[in-house]
TORBADO-774265 format. One record per residue (C-alpha): residue in three letters; residue number from 1; x, y, z. Coordinates in Angstrom, 2 decimals, padded with zeros to 5 digits. Example, Ala and Ser with C-alpha at 12.3 -4.5 7.8 and 13.67 -1.06 7.14 Angstrom:
# TORBADO-774265
{node ALA 1 {012.30 -004.50 007.80}};
{node SER 2 {013.67 -001.06 007.14}};
***
This chain:
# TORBADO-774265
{node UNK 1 {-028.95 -001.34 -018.92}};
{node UNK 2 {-025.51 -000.64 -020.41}};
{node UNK 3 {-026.58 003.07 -020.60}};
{node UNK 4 {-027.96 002.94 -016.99}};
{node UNK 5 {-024.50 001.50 -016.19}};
{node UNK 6 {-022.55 004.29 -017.95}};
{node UNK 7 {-024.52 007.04 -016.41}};
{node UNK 8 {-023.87 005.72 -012.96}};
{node UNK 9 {-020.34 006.02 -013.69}};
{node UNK 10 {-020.55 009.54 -014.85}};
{node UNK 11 {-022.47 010.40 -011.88}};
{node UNK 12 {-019.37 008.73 -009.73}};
{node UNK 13 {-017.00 011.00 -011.80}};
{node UNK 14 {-018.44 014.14 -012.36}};
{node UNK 15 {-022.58 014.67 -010.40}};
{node UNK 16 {-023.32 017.77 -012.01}};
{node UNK 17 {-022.65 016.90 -015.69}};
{node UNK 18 {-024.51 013.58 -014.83}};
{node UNK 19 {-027.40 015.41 -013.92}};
{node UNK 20 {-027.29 018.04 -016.46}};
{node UNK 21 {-027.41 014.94 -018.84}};
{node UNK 22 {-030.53 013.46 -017.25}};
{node UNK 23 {-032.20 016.92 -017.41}};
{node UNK 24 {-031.36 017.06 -020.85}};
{node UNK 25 {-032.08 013.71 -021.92}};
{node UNK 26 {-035.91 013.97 -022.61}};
{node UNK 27 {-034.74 017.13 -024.94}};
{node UNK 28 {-032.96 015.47 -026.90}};
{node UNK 29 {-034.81 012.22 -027.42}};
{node UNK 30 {-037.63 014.93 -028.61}};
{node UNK 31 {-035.23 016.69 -030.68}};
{node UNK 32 {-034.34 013.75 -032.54}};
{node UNK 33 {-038.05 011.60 -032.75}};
{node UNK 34 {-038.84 013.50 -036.27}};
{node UNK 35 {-035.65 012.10 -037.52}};
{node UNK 36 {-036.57 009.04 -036.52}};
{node UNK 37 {-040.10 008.72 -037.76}};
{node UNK 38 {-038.65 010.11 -041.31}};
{node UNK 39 {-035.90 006.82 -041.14}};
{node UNK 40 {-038.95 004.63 -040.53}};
{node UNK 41 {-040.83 006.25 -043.25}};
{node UNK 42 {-037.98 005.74 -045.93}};
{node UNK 43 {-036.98 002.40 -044.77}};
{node UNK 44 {-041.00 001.44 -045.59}};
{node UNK 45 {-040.64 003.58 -049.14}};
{node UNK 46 {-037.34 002.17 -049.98}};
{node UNK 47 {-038.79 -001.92 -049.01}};
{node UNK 48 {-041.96 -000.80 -051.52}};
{node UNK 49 {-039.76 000.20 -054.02}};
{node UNK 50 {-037.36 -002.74 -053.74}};
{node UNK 51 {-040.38 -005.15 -053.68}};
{node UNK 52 {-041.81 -003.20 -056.74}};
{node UNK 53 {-038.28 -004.26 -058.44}};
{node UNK 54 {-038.27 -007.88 -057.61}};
{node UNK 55 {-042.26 -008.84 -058.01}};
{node UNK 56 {-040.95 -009.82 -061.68}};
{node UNK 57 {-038.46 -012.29 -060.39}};
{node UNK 58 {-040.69 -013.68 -057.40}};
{node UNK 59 {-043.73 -014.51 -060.30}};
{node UNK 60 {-041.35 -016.37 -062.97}};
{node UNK 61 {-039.63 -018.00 -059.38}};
{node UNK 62 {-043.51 -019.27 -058.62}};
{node UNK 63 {-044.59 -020.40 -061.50}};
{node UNK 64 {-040.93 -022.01 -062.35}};
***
């Protein structure tokens, strides 16, 4: 919504850069999905790796 809101106020300022950024929008969001698949996919290495670390701790916690 906020975005909605901000673009409506570009378009009240300046129409043709507001609607060269809705042309370009779709670009860009395609431009940047790789980048954030690959985030996704190191957040889930880095939360294996972290859990890898602490299974120690979580087994003496459980039988403690």
């Amino acid at each position: 919504m906020v975005i909605f809101l901000l673009w409506c106020l570009l378009f009240v300022l300046s129409w043709p850069l507001a609607l060269v950024a809705l042309i370009c929008f779709p670009f860009v969001w395609l431009f940047l999905l790789p980048f954030r698949l690959a985030g996704i996919a190191v957040h889930g290495a880095l939360a294996l790796v972290a859990a890898i670390i602490l299974l120690p701790a979580r087994i003496i916690r459980g039988i403690a």
